[in-house]
N, CA, C and O atoms as a GROMACS GRO file, in nm:
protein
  332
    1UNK      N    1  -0.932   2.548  -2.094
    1UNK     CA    2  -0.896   2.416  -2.044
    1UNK      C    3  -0.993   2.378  -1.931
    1UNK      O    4  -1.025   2.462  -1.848
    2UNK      N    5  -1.036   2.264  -1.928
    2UNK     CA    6  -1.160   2.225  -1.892
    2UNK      C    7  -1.074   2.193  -1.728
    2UNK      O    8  -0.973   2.123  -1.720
    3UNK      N    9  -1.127   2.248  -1.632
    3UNK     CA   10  -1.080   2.173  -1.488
    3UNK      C   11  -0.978   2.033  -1.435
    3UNK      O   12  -0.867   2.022  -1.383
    4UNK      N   13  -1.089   1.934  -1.483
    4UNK     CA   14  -1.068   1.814  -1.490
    4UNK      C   15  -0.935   1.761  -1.560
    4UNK      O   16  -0.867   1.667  -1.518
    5UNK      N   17  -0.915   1.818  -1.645
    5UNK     CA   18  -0.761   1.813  -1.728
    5UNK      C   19  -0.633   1.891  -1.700
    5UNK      O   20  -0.533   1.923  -1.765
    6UNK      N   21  -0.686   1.909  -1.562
    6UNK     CA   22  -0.526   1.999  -1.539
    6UNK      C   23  -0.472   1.897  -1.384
    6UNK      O   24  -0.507   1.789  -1.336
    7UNK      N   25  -0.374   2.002  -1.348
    7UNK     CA   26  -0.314   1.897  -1.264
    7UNK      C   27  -0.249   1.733  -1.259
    7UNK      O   28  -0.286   1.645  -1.337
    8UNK      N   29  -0.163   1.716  -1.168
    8UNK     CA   30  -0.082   1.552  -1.149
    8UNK      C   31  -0.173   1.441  -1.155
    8UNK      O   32  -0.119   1.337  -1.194
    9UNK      N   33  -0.294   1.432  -1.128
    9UNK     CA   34  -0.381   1.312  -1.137
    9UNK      C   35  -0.418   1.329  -1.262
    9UNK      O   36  -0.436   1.214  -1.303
   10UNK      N   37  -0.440   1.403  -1.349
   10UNK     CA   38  -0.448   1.400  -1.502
   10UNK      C   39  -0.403   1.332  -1.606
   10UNK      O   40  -0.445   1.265  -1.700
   11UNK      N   41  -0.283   1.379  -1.548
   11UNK     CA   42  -0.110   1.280  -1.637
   11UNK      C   43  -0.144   1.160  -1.654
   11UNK      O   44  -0.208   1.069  -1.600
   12UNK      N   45  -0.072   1.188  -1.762
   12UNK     CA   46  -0.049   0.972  -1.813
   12UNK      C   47   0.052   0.905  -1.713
   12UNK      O   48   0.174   0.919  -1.708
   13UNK      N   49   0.010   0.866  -1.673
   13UNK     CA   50   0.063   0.761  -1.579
   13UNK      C   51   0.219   0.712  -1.572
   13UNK      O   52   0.275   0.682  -1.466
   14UNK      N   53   0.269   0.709  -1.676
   14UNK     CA   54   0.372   0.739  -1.709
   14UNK      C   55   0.481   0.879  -1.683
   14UNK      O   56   0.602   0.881  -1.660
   15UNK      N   57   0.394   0.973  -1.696
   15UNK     CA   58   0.458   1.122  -1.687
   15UNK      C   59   0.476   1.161  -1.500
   15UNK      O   60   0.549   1.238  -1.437
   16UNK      N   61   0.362   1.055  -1.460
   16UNK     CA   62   0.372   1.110  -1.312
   16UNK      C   63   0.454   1.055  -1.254
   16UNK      O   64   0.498   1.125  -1.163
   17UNK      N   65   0.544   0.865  -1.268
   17UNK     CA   66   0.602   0.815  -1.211
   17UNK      C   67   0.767   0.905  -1.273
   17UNK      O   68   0.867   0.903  -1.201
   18UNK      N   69   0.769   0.972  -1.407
   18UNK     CA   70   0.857   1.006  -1.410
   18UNK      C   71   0.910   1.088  -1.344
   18UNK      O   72   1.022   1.072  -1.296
   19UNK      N   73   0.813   1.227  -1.324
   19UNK     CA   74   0.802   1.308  -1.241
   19UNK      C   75   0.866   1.319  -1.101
   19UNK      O   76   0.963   1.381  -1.059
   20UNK      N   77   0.750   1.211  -1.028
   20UNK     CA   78   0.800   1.189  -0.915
   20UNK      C   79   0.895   1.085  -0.878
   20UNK      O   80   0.900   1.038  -0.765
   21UNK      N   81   0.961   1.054  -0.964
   21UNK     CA   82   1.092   0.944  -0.982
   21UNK      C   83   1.188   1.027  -0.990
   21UNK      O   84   1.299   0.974  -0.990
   22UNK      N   85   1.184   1.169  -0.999
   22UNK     CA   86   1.294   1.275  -1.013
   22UNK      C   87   1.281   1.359  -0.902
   22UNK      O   88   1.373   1.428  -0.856
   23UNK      N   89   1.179   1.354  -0.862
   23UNK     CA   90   1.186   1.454  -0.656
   23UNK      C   91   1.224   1.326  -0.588
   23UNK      O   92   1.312   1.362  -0.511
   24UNK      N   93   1.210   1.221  -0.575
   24UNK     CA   94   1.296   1.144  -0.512
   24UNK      C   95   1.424   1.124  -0.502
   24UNK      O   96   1.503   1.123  -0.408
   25UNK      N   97   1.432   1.107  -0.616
   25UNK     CA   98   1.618   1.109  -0.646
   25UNK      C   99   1.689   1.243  -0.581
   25UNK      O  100   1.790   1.240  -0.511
   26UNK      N  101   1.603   1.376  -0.625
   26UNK     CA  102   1.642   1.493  -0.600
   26UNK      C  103   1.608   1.493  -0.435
   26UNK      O  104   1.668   1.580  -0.373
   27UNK      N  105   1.558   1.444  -0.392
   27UNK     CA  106   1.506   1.418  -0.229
   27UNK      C  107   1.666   1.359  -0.173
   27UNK      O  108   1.740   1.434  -0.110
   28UNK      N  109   1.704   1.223  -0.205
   28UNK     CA  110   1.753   1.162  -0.188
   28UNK      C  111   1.938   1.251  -0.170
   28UNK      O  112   2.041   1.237  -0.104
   29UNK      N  113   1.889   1.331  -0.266
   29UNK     CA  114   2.040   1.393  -0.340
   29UNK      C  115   2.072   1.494  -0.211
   29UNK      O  116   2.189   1.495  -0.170
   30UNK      N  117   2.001   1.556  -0.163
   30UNK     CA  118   1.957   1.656  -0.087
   30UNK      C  119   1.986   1.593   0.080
   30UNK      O  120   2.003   1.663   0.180
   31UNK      N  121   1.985   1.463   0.074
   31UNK     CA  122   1.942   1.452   0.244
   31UNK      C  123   1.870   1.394   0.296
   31UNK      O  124   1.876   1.301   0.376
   32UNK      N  125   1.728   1.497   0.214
   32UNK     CA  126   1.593   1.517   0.311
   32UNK      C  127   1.502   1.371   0.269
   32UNK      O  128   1.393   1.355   0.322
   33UNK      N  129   1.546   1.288   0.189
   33UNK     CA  130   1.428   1.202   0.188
   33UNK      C  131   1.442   1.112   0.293
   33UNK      O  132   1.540   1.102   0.366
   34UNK      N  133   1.285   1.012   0.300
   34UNK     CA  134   1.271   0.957   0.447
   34UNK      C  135   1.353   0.816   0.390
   34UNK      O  136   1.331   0.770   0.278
   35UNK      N  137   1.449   0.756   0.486
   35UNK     CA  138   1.535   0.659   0.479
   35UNK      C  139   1.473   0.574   0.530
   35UNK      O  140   1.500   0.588   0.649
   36UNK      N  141   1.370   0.450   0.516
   36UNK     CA  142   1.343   0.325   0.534
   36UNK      C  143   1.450   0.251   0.699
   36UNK      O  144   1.572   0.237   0.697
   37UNK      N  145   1.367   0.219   0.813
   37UNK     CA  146   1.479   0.101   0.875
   37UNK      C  147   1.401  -0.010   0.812
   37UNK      O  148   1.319  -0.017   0.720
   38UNK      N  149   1.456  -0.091   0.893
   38UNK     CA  150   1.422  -0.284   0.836
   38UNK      C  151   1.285  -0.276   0.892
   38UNK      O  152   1.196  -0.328   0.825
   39UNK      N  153   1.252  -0.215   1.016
   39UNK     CA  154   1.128  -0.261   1.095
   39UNK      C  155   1.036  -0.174   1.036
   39UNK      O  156   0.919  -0.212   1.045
   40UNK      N  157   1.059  -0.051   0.969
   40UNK     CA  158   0.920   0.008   0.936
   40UNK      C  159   0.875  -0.052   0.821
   40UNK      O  160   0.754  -0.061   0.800
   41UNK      N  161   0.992  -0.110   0.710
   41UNK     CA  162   1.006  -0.132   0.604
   41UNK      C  163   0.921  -0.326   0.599
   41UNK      O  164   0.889  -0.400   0.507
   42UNK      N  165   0.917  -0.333   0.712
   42UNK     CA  166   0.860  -0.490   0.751
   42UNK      C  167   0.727  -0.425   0.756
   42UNK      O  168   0.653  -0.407   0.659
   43UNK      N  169   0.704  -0.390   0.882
   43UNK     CA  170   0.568  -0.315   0.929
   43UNK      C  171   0.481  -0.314   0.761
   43UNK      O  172   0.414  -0.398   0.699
   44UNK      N  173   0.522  -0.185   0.735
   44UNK     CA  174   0.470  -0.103   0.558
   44UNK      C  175   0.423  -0.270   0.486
   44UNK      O  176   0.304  -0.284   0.460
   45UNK      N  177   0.499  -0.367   0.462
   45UNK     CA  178   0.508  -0.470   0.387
   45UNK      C  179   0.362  -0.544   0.461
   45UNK      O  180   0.256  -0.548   0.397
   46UNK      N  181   0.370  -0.586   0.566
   46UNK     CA  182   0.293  -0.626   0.633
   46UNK      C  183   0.127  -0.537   0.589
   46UNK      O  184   0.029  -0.575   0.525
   47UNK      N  185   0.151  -0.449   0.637
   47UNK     CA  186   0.008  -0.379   0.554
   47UNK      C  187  -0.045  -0.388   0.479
   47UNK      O  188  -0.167  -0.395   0.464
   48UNK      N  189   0.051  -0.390   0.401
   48UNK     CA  190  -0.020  -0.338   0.212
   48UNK      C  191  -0.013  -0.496   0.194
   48UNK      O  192  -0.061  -0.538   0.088
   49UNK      N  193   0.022  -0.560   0.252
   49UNK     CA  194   0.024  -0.768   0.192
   49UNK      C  195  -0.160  -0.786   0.279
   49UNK      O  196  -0.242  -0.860   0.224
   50UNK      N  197  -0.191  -0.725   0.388
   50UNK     CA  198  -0.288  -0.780   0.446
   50UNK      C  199  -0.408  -0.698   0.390
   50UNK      O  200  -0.522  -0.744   0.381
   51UNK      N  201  -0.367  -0.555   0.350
   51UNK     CA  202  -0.486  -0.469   0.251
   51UNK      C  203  -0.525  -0.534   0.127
   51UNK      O  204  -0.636  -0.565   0.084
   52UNK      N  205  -0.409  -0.548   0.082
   52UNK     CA  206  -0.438  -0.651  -0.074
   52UNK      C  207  -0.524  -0.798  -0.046
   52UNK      O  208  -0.602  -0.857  -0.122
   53UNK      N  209  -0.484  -0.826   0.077
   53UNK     CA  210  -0.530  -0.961   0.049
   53UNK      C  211  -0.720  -0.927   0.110
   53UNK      O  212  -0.814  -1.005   0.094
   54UNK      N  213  -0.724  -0.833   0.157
   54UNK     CA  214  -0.825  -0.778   0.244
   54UNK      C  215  -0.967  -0.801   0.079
   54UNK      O  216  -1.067  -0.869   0.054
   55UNK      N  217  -0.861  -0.668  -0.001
   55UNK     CA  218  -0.948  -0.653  -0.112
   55UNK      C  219  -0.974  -0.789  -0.206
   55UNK      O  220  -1.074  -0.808  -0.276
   56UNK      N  221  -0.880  -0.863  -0.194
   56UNK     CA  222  -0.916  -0.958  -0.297
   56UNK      C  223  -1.013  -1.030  -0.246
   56UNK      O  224  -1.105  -1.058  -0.324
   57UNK      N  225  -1.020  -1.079  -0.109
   57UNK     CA  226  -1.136  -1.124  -0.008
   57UNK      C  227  -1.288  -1.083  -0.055
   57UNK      O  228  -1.375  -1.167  -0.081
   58UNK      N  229  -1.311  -0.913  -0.063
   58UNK     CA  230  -1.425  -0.863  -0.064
   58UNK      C  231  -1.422  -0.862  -0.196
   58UNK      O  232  -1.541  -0.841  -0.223
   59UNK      N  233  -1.346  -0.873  -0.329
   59UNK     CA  234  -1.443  -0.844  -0.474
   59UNK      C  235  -1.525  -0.985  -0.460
   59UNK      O  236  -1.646  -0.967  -0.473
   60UNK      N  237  -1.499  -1.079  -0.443
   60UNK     CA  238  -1.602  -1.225  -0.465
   60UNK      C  239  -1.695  -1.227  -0.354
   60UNK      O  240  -1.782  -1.314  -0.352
   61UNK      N  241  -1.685  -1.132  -0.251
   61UNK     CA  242  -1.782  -1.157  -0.180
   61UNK      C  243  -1.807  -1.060  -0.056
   61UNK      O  244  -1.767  -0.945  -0.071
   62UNK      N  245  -1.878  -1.096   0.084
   62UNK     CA  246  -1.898  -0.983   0.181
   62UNK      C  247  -1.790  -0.931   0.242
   62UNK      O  248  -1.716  -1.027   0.225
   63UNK      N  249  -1.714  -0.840   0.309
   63UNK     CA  250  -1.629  -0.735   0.349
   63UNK      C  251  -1.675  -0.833   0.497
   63UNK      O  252  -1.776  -0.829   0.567
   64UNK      N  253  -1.542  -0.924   0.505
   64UNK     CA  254  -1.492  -0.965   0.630
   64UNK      C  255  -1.359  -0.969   0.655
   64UNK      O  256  -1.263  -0.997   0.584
   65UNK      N  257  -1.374  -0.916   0.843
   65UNK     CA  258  -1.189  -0.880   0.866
   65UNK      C  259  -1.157  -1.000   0.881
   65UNK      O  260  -1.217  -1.104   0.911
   66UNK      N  261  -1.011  -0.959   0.847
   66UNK     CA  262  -0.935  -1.102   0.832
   66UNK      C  263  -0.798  -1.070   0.915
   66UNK      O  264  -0.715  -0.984   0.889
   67UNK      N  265  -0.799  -1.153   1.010
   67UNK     CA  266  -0.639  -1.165   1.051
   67UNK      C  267  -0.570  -1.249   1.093
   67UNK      O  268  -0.635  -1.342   1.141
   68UNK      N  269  -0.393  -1.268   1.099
   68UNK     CA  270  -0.371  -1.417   1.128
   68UNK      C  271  -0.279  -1.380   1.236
   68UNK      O  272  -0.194  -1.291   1.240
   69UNK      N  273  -0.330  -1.507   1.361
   69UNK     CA  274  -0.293  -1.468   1.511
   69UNK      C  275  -0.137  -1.606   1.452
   69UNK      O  276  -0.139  -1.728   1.431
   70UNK      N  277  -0.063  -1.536   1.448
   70UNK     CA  278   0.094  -1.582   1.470
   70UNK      C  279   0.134  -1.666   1.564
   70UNK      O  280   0.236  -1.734   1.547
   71UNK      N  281   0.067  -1.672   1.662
   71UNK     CA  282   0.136  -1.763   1.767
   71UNK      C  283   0.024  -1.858   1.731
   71UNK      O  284   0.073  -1.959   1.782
   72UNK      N  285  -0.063  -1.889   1.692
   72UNK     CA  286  -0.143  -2.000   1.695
   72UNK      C  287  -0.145  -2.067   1.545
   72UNK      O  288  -0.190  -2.177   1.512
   73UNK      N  289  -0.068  -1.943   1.449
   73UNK     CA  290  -0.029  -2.000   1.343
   73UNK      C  291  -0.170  -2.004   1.246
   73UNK      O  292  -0.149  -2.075   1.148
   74UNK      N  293  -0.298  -1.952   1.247
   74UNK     CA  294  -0.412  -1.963   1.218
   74UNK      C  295  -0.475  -1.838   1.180
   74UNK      O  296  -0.428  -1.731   1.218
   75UNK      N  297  -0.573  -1.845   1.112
   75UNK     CA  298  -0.646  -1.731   1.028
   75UNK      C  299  -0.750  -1.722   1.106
   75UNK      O  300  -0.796  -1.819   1.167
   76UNK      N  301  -0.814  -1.566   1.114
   76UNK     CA  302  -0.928  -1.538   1.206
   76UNK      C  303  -1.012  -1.473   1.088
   76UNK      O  304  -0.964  -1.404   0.997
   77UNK      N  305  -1.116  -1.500   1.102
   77UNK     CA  306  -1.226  -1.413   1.008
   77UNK      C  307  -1.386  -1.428   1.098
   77UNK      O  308  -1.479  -1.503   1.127
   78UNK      N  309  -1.332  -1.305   1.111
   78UNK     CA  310  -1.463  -1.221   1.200
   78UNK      C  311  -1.469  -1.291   1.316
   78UNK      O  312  -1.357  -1.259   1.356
   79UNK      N  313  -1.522  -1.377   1.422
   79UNK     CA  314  -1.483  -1.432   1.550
   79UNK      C  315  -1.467  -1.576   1.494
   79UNK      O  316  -1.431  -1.636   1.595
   80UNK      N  317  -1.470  -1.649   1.414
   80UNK     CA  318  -1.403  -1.797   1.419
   80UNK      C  319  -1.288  -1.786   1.376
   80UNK      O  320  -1.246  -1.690   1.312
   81UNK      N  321  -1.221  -1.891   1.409
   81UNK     CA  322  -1.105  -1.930   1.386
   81UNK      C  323  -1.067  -2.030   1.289
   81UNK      O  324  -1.140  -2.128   1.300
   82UNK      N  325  -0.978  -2.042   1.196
   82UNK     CA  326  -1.034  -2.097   1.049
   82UNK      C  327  -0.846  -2.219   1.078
   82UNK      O  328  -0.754  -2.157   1.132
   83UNK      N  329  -0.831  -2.304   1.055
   83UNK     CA  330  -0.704  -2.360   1.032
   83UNK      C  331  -0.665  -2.382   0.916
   83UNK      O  332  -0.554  -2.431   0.896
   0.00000   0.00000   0.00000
C-alpha cells in the first residue's frame, strides 16, 4: 500500500465526516466535548465570514486586507477608506 493512500485525509470525504460525526456525538455523550457560548460562537462566525470574504477578494485579484471599522460603518482596504 502505497503511503499516500493510507490514513484520514485519504478517505472519501464522505467516510471522514461520518467518522468524525461519531467522536462528536461520542464526545458529546461523554461530557468532554467543547460546548460553544454565544460570544465565541459570534467571534468563530465573524472569522470564517471575513476569511471567506478575504479569499474571494484575492482569486480576481491582488491579496488586500480588508476590514470594516463598525463605528464608522465603512470598509477599509489597505489605508483608504472605501464607503
Amino acid at each position: 500500500m502505497a503511503k499516500e493512500d493510507r490514513g484520514f485525509a485519504s478517505m472519501d470525504r464522505n467516510k471522514q465526516r461520518d467518522i468524525a460525526s461519531k467522536g462528536g456525538k461520542a464526545a458529546h455523550q461523554k461530557g468532554s466535548a467543547h460546548e460553544w457560548t454565544s460570544d465565541e460562537a459570534r467571534e468563530a462566525g465573524r472569522k470564517g465570514g471575513m476569511a471567506s470574504h478575504r479569499r474571494s477578494r484575492t482569486q480576481g485579484g491582488a491579496d488586500v486586507p480588508f476590514e470594516i471599522d463598525r463605528q464608522n460603518n465603512a470598509q477599509m482596504v489597505g489605508n483608504e477608506q472605501m464607503h
